[in-house]
N, C-alpha and C positions, 0 to 999 in steps of 0.2 A: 658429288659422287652419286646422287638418287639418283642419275638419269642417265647412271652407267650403262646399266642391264639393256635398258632400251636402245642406245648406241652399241655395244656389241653385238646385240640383235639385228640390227637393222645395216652393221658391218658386216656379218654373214650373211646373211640371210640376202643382201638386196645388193649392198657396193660389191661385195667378193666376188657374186656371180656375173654381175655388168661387166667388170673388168675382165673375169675370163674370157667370157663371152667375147669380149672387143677382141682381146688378144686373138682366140680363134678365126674369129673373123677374116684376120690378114696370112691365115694358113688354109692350106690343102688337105686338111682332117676329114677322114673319112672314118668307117666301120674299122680297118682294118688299124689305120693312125691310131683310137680308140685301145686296141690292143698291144699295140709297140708303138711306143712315141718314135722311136727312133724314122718313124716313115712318115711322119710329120715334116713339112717341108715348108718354109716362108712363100706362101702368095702375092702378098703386097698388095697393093691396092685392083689386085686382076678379079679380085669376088665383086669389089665393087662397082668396077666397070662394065663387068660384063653381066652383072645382075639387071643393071641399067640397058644393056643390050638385048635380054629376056624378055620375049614380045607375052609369055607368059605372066611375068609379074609384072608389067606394063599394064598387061588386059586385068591382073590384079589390082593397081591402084585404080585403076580406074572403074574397076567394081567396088569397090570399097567407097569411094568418092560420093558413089551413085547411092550405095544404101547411108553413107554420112548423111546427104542429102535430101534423102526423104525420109528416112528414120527418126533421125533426129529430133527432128519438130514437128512428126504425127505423135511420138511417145510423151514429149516435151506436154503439148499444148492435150491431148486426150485425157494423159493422168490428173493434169489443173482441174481441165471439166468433171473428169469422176469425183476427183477429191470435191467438188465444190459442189457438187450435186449431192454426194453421201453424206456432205457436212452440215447439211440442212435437217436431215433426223435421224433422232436416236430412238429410234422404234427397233422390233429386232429383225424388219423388213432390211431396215439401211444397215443394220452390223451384218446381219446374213449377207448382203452384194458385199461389204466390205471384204468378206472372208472370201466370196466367190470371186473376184477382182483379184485377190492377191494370190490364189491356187495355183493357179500357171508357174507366178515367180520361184514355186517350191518344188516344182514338178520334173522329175526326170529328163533329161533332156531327149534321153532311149525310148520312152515312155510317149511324150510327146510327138515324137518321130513317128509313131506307131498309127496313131491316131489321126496325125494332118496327112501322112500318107496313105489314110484311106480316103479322107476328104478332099484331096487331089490326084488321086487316081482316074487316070483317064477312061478308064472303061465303068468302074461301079463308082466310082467316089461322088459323095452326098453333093461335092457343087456345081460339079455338070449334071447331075439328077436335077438341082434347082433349074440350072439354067434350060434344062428338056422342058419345064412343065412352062416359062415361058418362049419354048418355039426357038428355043436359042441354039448355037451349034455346041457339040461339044471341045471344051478347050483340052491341050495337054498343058497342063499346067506345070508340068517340071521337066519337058522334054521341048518345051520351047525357048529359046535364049532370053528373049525378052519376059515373057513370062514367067518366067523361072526364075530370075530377081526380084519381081515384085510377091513372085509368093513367097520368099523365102527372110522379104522384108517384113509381108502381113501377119506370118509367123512371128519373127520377134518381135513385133509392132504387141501382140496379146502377150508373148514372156516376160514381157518386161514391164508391161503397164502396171500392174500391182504392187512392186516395188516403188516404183517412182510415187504413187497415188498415197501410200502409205504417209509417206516424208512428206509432203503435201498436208494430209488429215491433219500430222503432226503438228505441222506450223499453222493452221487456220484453228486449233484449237489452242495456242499460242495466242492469239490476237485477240487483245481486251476488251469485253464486251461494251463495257462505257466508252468505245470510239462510234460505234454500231448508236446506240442510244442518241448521244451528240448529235449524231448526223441526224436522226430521226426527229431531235427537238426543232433544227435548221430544217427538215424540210425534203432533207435528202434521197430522193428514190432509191427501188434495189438496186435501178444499171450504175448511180451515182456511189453508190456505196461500195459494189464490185470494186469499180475504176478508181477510187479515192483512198479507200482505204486499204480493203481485200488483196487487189493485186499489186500495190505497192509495197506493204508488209510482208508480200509472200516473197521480199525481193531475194532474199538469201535461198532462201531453198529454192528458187527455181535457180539462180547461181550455180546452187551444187548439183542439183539434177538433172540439169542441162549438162555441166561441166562431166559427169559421169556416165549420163548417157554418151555426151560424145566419144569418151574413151572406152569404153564398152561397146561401140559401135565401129571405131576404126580397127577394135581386136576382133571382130568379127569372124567367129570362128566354128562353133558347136554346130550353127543350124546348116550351112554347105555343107561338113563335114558330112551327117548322120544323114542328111536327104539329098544331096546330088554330088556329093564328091567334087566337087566344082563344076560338075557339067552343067547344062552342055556344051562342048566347046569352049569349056574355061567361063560362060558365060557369069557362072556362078563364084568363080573364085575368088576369096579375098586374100588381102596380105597377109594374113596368120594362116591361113589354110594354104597358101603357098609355100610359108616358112615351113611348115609341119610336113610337108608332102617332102621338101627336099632334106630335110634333115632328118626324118624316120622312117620316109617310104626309104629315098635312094639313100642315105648315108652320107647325104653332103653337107657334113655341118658344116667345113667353115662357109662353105657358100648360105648356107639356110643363117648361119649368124651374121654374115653380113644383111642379108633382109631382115632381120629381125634389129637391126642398129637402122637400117631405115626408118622401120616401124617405131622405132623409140623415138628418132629425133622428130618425126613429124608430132608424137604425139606431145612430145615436149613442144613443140612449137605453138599448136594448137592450143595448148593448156597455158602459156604464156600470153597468148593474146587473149583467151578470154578472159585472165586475169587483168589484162591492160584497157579491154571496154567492158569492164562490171562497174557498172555506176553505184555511185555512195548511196550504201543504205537507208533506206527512209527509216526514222524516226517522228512519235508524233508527244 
């Protein structure tokens, strides 16, 4: 009976919704459906099919794909590096970057938007100013299709590092120093030490901080939203900003819940397999 509260919890709150959710999915629910059920109509599998017919959410997983892609394991392997560079002192030089590394993660997302939208501003923003002083042309950094994914990747790429870095600190300040010493009596250099010790111990938390970036990265949703609306040309859109556009710009939920039943299975998927190649934790 103790682990009542947290079952009924997690039956409201998590199954209740899914299942509605599904259910609308196979209907024709709009704004107006929303106010009289009675004009709620059976779809049947026609959200599905034709979601899949949507050269829109098409060019969506396939933006989504593209930041999985490169996000993933610049945030993955960067936060390693910060964490393992800042875990080397405890001056209040290495607590101060620790505090400035983690700022971003806590910072407005409104806020933020404010800020890289002047530093990618095509006319005054501070990185075509860089690239003027060497002889460079100016870029548009968010009204170019190509370009406008990867800034909008190198945004999340700084939100998100200081989270990850933190979980990181955590676990290398986990790691017993008598494994460190051992290796020092044998003999063991620092690169031997990293790779024998350091980053084999670090095996679980990079498990979960991979495993959460990845799903944080397929929801992909705050940074297109607030800085290109998915433009340009969709360039920018991902699957949760597609979800959100047909089901609160236009009022298409069942259709906006069938993509968001896409967005779940693959995320299920995904999160299943990295459970099936997470190799047995080291122990020493």
């Amino acid at each position: 009976m103790f682990i009542a509260p947290a079952v009924i919890l997690l039956t409201l709150f998590s199954i209740i919704p899914i299942i509605i959710a599904l259910v609308i999915s196979f209907t024709d629910m709009d704004l107006v459906g929303l106010a009289d059920y009675s004009n709620i109509s059976s779809a049947g599998f026609a959200n599905y099919i034709n979601i899949f017919k949507d050269p829109v959410f098409l060019k969506s997983m396939y933006n989504t794909l593209i930041y999985v892609v490169i996000g993933v394991p610049l945030v993955v392997l960067a936060s390693m590096g910060v964490a393992l560079l800042l875990n080397y002192g405890t001056s209040w030089l290495f607590k101060s970057f620790r505090v400035i590394y983690y700022m971003p993660s806590i910072t407005n997302i409104v806020a933020v938007a404010v800020v890289w939208g002047y530093l990618y501003n095509g006319s005054y923003g501070l990185f075509n100013y860089i690239l003027s002083i060497f002889g460079l042309p100016a870029q548009q950094w968010l009204q170019d299709p190509t370009l406008a994914k990867l800034s909008l990747i190198l945004l999340a790429f700084w939100k998100s590092i200081g989270l990850n870095m933190i979980i990181f600190l955590a676990a290398l300040q986990g790691i017993p120093r008598s494994y460190y010493e051992a290796a020092e009596i044998d003999g063991a250099t620092g690169w031997k030490k990293l790779r024998y010790i350091t980053v084999p111990l670090l095996g679980f938390a990079t498990f979960f901080v991979t495993i959460t970036t990845l799903i944080g990265w397929i929801q992909f949703f705050e940074e297109p939203l607030v800085m290109t609306k998915g433009g340009p040309l969709n360039a920018t859109m991902s699957m949760a900003l597609f979800i959100y556009n047909n089901g609160f710009q236009l009022s298409k939920f069942g259709y906006a819940a069938a993509g968001s039943f896409v967005l779940f299975i693959i995320i299920i998927i995904v999160t299943l397999i990295q459970f099936a190649v997470k190799k047995k934790e080291v122990e020493y």
